[in-house]
N, CA, C and O atoms as a printed pandas DataFrame, in Angstrom:
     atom_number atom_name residue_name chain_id  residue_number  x_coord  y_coord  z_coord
0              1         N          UNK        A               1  246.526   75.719   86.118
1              2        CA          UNK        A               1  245.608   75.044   87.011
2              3         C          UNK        A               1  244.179   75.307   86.541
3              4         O          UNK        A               1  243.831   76.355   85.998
4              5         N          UNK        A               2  243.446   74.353   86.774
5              6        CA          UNK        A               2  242.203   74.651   86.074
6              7         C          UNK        A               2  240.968   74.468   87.222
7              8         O          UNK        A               2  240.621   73.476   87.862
8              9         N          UNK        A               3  240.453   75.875   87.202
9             10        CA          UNK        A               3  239.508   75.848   88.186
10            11         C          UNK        A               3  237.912   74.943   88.169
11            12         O          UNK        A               3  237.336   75.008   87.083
12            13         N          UNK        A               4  237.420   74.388   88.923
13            14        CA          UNK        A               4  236.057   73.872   88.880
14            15         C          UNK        A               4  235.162   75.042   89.326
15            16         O          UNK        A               4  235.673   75.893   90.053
16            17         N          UNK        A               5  233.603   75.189   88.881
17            18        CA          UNK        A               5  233.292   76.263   89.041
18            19         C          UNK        A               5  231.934   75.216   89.107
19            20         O          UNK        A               5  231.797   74.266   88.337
20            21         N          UNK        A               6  230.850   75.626   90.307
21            22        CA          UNK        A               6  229.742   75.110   90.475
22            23         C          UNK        A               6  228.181   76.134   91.082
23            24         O          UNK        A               6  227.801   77.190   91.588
24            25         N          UNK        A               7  227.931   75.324   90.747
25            26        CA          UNK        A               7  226.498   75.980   90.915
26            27         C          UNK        A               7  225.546   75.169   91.792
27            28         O          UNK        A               7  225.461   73.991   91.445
28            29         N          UNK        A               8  224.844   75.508   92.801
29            30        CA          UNK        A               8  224.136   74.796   93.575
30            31         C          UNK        A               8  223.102   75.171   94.822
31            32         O          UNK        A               8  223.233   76.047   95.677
32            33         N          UNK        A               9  222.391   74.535   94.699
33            34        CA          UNK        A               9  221.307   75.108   96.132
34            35         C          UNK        A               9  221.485   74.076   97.319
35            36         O          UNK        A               9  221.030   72.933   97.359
36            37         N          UNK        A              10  222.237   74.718   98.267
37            38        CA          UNK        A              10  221.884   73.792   99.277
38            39         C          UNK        A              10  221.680   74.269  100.626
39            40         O          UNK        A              10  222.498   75.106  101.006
40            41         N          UNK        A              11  220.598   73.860  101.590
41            42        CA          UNK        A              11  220.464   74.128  102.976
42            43         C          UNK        A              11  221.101   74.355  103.570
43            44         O          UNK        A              11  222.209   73.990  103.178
44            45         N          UNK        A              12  221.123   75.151  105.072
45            46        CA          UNK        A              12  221.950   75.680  105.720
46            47         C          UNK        A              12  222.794   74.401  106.347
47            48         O          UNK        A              12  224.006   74.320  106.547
48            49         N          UNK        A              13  221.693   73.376  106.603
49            50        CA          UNK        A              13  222.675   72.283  107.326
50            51         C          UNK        A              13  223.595   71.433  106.085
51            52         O          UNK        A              13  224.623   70.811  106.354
52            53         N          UNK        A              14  223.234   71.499  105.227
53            54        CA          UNK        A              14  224.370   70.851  103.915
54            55         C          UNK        A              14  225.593   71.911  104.014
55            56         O          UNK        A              14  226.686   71.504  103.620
56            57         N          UNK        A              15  225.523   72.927  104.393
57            58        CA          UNK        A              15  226.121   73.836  104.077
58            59         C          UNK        A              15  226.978   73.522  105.352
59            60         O          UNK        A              15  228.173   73.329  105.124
60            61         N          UNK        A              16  226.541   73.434  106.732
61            62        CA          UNK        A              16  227.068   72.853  108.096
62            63         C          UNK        A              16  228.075   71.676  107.876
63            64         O          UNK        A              16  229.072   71.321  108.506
64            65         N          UNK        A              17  227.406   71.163  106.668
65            66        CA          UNK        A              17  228.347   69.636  106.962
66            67         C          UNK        A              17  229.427   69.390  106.177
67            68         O          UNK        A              17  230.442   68.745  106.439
68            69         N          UNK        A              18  229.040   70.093  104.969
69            70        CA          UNK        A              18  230.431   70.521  103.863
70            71         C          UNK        A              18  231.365   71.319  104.446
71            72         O          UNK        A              18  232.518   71.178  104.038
72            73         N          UNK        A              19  231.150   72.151  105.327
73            74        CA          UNK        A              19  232.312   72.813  106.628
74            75         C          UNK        A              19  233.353   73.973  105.298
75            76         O          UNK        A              19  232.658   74.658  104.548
76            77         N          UNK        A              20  234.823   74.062  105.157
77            78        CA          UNK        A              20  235.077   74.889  104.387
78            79         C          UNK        A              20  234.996   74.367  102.957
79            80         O          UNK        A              20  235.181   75.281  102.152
80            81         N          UNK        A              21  234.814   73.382  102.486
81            82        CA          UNK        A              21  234.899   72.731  101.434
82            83         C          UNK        A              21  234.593   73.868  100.080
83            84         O          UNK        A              21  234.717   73.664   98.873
84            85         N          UNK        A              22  234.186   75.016  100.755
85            86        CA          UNK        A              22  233.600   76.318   99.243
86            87         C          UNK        A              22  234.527   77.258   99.495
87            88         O          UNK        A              22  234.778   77.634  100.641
88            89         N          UNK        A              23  235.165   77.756   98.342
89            90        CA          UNK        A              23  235.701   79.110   98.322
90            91         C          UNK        A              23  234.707   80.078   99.006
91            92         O          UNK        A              23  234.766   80.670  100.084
92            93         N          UNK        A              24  233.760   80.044   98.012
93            94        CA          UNK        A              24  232.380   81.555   98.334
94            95         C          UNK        A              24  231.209   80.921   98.217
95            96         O          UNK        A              24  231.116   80.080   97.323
96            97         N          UNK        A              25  230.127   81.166   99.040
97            98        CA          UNK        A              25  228.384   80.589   99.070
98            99         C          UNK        A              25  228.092   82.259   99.270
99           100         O          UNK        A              25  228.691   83.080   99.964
100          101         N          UNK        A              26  226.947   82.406   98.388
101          102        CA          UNK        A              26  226.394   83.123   98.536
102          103         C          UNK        A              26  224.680   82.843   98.676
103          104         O          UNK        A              26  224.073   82.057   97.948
104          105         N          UNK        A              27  224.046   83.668   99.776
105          106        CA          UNK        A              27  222.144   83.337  100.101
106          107         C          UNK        A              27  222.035   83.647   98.804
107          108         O          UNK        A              27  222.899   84.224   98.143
108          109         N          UNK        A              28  220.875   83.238   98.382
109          110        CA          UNK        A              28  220.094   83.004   97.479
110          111         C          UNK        A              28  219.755   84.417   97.204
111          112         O          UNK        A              28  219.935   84.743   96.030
112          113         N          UNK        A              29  219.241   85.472   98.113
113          114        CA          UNK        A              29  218.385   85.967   98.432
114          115         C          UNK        A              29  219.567   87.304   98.045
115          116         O          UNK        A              29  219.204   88.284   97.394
116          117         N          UNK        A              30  220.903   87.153   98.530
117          118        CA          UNK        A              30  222.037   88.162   98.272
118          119         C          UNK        A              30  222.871   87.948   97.242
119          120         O          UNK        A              30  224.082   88.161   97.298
120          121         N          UNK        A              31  221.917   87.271   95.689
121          122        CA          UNK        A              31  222.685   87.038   94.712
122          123         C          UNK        A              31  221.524   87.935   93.681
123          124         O          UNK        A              31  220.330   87.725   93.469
124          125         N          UNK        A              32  222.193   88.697   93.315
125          126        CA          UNK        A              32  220.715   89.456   92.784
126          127         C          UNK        A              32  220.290   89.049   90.729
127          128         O          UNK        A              32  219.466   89.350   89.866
128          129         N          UNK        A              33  221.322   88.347   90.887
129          130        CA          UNK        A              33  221.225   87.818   89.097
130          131         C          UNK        A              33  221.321   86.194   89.176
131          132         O          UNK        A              33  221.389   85.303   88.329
132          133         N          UNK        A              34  221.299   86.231   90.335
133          134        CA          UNK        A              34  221.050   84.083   90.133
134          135         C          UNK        A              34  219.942   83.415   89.275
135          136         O          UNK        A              34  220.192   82.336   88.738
136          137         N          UNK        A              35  218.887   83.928   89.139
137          138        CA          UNK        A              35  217.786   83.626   88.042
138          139         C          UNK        A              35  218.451   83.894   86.877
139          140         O          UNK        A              35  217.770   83.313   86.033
140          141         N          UNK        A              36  219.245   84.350   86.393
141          142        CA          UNK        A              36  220.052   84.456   85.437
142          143         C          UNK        A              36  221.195   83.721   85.124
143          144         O          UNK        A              36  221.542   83.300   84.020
144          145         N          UNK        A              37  221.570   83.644   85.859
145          146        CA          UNK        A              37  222.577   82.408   86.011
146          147         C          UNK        A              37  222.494   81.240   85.654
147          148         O          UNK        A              37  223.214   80.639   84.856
148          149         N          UNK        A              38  221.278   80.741   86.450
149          150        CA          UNK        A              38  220.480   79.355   86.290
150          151         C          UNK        A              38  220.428   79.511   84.374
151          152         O          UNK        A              38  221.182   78.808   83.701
152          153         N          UNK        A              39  219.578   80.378   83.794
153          154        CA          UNK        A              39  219.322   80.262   82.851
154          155         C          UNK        A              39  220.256   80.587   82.159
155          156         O          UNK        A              39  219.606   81.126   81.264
156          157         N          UNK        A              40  221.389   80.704   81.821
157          158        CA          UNK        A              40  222.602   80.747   81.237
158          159         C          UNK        A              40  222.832   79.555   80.823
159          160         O          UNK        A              40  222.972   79.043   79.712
160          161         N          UNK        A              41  222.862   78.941   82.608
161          162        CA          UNK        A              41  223.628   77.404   82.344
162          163         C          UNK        A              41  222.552   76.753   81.577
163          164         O          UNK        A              41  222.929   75.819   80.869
164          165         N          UNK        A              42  221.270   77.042   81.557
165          166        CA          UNK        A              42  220.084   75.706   81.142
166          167         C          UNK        A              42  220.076   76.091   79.575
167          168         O          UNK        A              42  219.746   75.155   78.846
168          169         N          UNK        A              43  220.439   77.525   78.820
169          170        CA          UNK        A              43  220.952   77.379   77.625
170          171         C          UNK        A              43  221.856   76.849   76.956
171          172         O          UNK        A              43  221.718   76.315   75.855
172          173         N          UNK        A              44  223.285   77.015   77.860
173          174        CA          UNK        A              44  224.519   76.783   77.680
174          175         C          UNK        A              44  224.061   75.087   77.426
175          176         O          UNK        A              44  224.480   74.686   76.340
176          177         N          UNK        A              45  223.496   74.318   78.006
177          178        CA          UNK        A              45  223.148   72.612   78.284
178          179         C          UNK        A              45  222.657   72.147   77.438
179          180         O          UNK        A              45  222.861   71.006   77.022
180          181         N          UNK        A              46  221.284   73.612   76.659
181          182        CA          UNK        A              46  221.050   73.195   75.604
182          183         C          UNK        A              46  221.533   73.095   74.386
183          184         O          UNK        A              46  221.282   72.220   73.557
184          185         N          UNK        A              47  222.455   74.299   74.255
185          186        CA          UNK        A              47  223.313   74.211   73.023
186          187         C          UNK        A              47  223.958   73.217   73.190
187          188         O          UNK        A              47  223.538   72.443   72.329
188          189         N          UNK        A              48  224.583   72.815   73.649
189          190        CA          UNK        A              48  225.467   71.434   74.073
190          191         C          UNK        A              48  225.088   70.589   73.682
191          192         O          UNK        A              48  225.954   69.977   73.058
192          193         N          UNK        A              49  223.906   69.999   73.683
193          194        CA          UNK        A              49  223.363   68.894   73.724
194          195         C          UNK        A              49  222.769   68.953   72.133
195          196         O          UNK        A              49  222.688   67.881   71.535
196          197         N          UNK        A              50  222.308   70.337   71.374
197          198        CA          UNK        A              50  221.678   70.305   70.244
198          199         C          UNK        A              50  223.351   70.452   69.541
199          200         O          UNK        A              50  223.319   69.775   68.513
200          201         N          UNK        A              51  224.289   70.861   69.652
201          202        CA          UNK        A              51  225.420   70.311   69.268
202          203         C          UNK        A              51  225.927   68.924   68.740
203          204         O          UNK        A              51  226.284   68.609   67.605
204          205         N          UNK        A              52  225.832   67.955   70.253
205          206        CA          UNK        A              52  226.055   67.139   70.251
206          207         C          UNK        A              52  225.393   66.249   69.411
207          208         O          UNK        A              52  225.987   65.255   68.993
208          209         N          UNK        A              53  224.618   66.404   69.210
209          210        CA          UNK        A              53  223.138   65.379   68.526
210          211         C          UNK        A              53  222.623   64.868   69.542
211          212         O          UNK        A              53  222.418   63.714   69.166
212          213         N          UNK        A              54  222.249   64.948   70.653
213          214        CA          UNK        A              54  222.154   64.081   71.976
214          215         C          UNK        A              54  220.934   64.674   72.305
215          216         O          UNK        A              54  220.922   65.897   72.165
216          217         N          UNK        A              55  219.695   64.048   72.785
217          218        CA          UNK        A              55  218.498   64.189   72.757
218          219         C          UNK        A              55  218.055   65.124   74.097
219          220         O          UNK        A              55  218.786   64.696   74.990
220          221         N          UNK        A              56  217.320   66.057   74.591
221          222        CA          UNK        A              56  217.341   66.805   75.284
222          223         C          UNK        A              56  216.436   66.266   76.233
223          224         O          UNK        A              56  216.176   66.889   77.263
């Protein structure tokens, strides 16, 4: 089985209306390496893309 794995900021009321739709949300504020994270993925996007030949 192949898991989806996401990343995202959203308000408390997005968060209200998606109801259980998340395994785990964690505050922003109680993720103490999320600035890191972010920039993982925005490398990871870039290699990808300078891979690909695909213009950034």
């Amino acid at each position: 089985m192949e898991r989806i794995v996401a990343v995202g900021l959203l308000t408390r009321r997005e968060v209200k209306l998606l109801g259980p739709a998340f395994d785990r949300i964690w505050p922003v504020e109680e993720a103490p390496h999320f600035n890191e994270l972010l920039r993982a993925i925005d490398d990871a996007d870039r290699r990808l893309k300078h891979e690909s030949g695909r213009p950034s």
